[in-house]
N, C-alpha and C positions, 0 to 999 in steps of 0.2 A: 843167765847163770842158773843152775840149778840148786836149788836151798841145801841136798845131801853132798855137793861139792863145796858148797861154805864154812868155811873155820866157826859160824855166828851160829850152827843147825847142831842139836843135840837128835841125837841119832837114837840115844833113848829112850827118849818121848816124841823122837820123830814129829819135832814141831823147831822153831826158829827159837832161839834163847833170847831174843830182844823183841819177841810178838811181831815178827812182820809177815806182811803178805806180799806174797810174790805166785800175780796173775799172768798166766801165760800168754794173751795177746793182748793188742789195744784194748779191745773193747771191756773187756774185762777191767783194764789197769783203768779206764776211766769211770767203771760204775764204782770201784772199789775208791775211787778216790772222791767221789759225789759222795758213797755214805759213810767211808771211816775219815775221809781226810788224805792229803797227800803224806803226810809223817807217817801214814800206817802202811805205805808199800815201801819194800825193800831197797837200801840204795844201789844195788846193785841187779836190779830189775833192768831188763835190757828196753824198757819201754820209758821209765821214769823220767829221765831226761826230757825227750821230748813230750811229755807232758807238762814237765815245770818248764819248758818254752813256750809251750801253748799258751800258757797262764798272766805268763808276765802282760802289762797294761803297753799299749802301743802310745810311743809318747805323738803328744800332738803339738802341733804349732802355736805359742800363745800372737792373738791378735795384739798389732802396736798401738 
């Protein structure tokens, strides 16, 4: 999605009204979320998702 088509993007100051970022490919969505954190990319980032997939811990088998 684009941030000037979001009800959330103040067109006045031409910046997001909740401070988020919104990187236009993977690689980006993932250094942006190494140094601000995953809360500071937009939830409607069309990358985000699969980034907080990435993330989650793979469960493992416990030994009996």
């Amino acid at each position: 999605m684009y941030c000037r088509d979001c009800s959330r993007y103040d067109k006045d100051q031409e910046r997001c009204k909740d401070g988020k970022l919104n990187p236009p490919d993977w690689e980006n969505v993932v250094s942006v979320a190494q140094i601000f954190g995953l809360r500071s990319i937009c939830i409607f980032n069309d990358h985000r998702e699969r980034l907080v997939y990435s993330r989650k811990p793979v469960p493992t088998r416990r030994p009996n």
